[in-house]
MDTraj code that builds the backbone (N, CA, C; nanometers):
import mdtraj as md
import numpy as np

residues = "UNK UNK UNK UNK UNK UNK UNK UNK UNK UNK UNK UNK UNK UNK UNK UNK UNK UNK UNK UNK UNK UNK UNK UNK UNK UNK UNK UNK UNK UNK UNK UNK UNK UNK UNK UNK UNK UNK UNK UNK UNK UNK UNK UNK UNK UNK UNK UNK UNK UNK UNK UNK UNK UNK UNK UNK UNK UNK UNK UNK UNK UNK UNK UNK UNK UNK UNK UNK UNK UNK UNK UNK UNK UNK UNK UNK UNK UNK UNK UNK UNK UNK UNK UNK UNK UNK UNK UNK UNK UNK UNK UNK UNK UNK UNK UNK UNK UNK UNK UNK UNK UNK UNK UNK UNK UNK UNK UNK UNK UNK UNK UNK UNK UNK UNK UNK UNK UNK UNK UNK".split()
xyz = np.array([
    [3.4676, -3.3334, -5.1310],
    [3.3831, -3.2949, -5.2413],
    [3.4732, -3.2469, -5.3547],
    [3.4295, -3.2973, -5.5107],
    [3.5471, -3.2522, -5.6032],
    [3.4756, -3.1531, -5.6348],
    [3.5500, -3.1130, -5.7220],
    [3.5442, -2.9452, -5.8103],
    [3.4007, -3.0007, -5.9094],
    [3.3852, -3.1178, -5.9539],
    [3.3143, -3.1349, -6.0509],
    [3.1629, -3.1292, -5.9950],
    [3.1681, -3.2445, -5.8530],
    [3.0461, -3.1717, -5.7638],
    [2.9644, -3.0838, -5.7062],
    [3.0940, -2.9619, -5.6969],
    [3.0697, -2.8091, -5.6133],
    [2.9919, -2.7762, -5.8326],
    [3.0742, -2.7911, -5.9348],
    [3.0224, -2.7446, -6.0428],
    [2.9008, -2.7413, -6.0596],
    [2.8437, -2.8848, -6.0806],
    [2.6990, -2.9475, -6.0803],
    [2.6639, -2.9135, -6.0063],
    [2.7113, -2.8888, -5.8646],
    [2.5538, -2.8279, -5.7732],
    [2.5253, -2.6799, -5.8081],
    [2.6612, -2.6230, -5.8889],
    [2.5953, -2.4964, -5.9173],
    [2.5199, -2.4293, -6.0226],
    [2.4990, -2.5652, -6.1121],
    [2.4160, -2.5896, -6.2180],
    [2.2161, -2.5553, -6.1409],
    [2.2120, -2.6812, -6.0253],
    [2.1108, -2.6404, -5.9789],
    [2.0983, -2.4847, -5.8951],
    [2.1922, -2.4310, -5.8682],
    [2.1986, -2.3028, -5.8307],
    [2.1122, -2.1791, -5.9264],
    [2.1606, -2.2203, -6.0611],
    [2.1719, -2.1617, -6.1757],
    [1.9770, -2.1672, -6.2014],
    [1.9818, -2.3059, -6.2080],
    [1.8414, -2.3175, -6.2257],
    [1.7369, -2.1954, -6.1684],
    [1.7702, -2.2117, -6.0317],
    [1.6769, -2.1413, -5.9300],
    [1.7040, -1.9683, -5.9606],
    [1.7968, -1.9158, -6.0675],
    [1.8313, -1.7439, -6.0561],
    [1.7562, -1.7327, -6.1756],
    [1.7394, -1.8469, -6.2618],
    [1.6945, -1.8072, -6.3938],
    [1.5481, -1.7895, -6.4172],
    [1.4639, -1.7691, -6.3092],
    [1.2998, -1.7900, -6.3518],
    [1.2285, -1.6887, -6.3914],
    [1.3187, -1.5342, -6.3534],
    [1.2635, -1.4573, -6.4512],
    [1.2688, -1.4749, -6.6657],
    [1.3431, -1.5543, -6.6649],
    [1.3447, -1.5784, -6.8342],
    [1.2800, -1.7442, -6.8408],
    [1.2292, -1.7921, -6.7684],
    [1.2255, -1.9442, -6.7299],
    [1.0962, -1.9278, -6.8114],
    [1.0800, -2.0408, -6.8554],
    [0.9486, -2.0882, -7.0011],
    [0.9020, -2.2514, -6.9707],
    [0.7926, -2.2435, -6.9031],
    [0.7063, -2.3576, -6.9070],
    [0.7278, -2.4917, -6.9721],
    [0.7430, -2.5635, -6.9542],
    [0.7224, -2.7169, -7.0550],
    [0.6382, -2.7041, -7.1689],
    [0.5255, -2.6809, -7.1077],
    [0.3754, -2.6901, -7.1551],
    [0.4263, -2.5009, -7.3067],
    [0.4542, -2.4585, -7.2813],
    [0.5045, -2.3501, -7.3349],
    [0.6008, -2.3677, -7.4840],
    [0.7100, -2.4448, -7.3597],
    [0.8428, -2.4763, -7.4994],
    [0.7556, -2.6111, -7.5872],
    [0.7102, -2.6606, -7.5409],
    [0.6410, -2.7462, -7.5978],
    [0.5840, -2.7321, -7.7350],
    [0.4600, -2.6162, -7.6697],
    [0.3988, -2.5196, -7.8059],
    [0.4558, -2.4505, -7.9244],
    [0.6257, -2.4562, -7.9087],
    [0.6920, -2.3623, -8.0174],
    [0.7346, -2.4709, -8.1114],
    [0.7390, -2.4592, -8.2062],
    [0.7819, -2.5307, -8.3454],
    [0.8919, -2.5318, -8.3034],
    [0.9508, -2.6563, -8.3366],
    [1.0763, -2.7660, -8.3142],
    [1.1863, -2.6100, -8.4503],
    [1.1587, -2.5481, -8.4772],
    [1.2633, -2.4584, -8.5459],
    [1.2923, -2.3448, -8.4170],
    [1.2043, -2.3483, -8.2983],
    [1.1830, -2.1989, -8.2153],
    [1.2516, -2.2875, -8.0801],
    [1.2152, -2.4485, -8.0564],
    [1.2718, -2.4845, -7.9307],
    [1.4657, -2.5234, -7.9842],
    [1.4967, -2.5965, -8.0909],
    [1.6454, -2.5835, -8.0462],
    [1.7273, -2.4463, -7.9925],
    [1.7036, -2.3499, -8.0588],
    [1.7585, -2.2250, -7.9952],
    [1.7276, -2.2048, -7.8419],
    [1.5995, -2.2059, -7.7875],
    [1.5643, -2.2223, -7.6569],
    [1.6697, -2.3121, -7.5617],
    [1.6987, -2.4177, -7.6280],
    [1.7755, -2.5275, -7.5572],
    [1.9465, -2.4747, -7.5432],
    [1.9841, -2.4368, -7.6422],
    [2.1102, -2.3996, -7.6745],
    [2.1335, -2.2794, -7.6611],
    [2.0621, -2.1813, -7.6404],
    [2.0893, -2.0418, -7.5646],
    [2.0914, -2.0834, -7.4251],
    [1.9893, -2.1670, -7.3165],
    [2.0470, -2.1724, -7.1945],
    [2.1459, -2.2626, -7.1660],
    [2.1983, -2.3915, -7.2285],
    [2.3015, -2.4160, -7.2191],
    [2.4095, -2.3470, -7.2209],
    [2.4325, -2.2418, -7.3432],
    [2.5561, -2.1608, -7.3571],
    [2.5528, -2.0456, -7.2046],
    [2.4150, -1.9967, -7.1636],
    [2.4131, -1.9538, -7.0399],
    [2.5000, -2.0318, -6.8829],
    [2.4372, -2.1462, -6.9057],
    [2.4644, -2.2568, -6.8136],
    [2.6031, -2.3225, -6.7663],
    [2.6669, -2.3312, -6.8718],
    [2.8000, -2.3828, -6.8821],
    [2.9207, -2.2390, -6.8767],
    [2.8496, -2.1065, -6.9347],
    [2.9457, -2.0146, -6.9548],
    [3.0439, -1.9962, -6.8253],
    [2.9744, -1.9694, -6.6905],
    [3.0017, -1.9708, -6.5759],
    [3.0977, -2.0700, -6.5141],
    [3.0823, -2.2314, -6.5871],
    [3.1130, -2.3240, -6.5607],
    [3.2661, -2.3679, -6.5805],
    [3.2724, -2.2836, -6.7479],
    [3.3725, -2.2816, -6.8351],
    [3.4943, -2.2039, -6.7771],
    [3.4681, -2.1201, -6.6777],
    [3.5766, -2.0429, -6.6181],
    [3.7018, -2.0712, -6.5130],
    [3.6031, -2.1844, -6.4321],
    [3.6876, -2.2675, -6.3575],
    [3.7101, -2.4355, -6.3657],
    [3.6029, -2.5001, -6.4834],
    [3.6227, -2.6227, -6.5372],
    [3.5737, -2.5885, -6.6654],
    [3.6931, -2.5340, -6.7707],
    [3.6977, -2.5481, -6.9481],
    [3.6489, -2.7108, -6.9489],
    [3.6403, -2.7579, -6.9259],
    [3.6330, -2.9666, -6.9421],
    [3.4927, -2.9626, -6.9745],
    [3.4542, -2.9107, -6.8315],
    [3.3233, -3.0069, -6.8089],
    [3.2464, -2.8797, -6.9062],
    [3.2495, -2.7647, -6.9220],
    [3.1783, -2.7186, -6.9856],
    [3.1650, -2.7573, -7.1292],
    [3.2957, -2.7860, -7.1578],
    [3.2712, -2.8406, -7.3241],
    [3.2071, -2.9740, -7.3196],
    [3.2347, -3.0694, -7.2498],
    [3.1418, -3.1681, -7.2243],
    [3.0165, -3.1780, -7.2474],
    [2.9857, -3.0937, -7.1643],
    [2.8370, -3.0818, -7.1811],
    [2.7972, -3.0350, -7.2965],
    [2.8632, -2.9187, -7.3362],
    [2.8351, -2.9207, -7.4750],
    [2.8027, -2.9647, -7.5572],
    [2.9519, -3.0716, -7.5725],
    [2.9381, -3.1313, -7.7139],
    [2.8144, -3.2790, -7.6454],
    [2.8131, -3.2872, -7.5522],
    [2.6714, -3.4172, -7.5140],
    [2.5274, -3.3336, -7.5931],
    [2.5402, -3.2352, -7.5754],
    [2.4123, -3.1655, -7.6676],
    [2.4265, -3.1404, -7.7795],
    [2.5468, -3.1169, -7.8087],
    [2.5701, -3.1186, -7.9992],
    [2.6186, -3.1940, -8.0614],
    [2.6777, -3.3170, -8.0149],
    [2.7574, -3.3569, -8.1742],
    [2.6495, -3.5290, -8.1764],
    [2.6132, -3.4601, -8.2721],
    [2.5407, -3.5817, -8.3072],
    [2.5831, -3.7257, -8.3246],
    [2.5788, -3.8821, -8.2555],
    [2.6299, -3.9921, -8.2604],
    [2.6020, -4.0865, -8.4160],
    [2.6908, -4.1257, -8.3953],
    [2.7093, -4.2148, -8.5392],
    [2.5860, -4.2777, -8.5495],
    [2.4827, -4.3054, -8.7223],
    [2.3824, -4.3828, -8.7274],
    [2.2516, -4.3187, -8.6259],
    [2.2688, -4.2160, -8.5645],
    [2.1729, -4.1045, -8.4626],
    [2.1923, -3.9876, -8.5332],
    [2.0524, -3.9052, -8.5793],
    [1.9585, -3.8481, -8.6168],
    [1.9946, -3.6921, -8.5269],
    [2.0122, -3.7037, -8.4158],
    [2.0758, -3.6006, -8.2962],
    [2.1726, -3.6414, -8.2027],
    [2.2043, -3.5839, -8.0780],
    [2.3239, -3.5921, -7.9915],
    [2.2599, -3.6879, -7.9052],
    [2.3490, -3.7511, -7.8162],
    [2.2588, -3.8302, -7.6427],
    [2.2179, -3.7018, -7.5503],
    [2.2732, -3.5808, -7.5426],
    [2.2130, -3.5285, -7.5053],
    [2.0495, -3.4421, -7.5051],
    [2.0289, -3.4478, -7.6525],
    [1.8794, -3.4218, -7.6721],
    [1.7898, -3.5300, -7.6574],
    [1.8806, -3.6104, -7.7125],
    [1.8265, -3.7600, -7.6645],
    [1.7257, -3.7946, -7.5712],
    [1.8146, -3.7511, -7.5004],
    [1.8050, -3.7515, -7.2822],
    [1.6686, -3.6460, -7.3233],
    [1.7026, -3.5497, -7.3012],
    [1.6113, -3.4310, -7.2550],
    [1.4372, -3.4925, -7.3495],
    [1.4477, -3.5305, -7.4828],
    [1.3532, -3.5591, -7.5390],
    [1.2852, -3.6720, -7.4830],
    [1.3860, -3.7414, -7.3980],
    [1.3126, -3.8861, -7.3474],
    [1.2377, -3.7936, -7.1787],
    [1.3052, -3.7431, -7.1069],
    [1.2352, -3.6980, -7.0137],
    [1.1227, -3.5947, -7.0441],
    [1.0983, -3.5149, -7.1485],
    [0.9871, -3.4961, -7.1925],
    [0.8672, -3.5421, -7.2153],
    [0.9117, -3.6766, -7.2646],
    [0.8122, -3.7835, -7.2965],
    [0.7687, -3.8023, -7.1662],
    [0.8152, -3.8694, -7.1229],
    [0.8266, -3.9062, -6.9676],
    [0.7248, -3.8186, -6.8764],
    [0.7513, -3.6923, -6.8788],
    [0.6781, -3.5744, -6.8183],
    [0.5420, -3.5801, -6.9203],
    [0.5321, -3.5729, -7.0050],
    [0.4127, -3.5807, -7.0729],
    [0.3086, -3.6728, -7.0423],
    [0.3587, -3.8044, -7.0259],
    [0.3006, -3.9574, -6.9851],
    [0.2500, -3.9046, -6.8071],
    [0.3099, -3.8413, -6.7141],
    [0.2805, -3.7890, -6.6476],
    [0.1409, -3.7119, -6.6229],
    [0.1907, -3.6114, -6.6808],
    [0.0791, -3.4878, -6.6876],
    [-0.0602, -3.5562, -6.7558],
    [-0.0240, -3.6560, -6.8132],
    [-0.1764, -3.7114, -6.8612],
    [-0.2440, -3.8163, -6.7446],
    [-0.1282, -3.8224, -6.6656],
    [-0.2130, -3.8980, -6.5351],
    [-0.2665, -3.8099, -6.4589],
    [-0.2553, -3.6985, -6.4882],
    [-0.2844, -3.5627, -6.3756],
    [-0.2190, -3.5753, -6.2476],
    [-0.0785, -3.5884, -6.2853],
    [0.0231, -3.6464, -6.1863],
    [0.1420, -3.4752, -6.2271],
    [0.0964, -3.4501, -6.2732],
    [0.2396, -3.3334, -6.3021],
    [0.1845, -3.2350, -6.3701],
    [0.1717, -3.0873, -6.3627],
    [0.0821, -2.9806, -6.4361],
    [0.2642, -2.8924, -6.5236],
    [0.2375, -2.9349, -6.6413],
    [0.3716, -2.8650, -6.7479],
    [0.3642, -2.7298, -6.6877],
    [0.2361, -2.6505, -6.6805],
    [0.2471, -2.5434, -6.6945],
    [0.3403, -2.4738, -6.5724],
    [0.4168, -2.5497, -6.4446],
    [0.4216, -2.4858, -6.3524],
    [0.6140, -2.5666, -6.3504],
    [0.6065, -2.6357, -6.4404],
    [0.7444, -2.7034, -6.4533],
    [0.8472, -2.6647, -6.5729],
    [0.9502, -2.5775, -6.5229],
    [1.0194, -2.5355, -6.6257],
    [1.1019, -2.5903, -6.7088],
    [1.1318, -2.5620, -6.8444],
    [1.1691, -2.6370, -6.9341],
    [1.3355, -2.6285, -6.8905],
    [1.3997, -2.5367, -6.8445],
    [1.5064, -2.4755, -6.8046],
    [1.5762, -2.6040, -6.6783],
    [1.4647, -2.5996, -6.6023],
    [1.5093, -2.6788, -6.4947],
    [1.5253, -2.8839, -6.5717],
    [1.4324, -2.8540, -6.6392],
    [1.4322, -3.0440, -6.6791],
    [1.5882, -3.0335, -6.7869],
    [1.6368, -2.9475, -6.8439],
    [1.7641, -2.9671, -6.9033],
    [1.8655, -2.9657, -6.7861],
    [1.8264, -2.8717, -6.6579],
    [1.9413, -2.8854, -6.5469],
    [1.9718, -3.0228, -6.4796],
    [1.8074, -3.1063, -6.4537],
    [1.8138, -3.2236, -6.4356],
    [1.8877, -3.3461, -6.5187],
    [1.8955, -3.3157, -6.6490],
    [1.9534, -3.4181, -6.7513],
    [2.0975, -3.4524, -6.7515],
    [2.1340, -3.2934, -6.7028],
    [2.2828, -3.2792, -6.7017],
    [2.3615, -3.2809, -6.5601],
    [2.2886, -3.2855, -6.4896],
    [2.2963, -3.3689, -6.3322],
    [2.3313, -3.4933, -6.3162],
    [2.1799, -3.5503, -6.4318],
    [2.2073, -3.7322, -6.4442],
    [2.2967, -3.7723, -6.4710],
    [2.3736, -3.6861, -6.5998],
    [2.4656, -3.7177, -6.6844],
    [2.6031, -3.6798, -6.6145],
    [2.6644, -3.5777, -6.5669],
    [2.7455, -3.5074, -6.4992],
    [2.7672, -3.5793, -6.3491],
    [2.7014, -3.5820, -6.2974],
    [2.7101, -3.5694, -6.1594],
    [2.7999, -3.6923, -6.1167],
    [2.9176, -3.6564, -6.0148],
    [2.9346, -3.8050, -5.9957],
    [2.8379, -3.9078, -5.9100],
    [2.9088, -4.0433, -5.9478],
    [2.8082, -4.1712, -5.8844],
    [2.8401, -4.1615, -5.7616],
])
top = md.Topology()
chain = top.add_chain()
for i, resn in enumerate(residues, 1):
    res = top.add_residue(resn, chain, resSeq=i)
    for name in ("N", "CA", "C"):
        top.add_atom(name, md.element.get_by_symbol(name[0]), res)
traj = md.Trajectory(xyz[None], top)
């Protein structure tokens, strides 16, 4: 198992300590697109801080996958991602296949960066 694996699994670790500050889908949803980037980018900087101590790499990585916006793109691939699995979850919940209110917004960014991170 590499260092980058033991990292990422402790991403989902992370997930599971954070649910006292943890905020609904259905929730972050409701806040004006000026109230959710901060939401997104305060638990990232949470997320990675830990990360950054024994892999500086992968934490900036992830980072900059959420911030630096791609050439001829409007935002980063990382919001990208997260905005497409939103959708995704939304298309869901209208099948009455998935209830937002019980799915944290916290955990679907841990998932993105799993997809993205994790090795194959």
């Amino acid at each position: 198992m590499t260092f980058r694996t033991i990292a990422v699994a402790g991403l989902l670790a992370l997930a599971l300590i954070v649910p006292a500050q943890a905020m609904s889908v259905k929730a972050f949803e409701a806040k004006p697109a000026s109230e959710q980037g901060p939401i997104v980018t305060d638990f990232i900087e949470k997320m990675t801080a830990d990360i950054g101590k024994t892999d500086p790499k992968l934490m900036q990585d992830i980072r900059d996958w959420f911030s630096r916006k791609r050439d001829g793109w409007p935002t980063s691939e990382g919001l990208e991602k997260l905005s497409a699995e939103l959708i995704a979850l939304d298309e869901v919940a209208k099948e009455g296949k998935a209830d937002l209110t019980r799915i944290q917004i916290e955990g679907v960014i841990v998932k993105v960066v799993k997809d993205k991170f994790s090795p194959k």
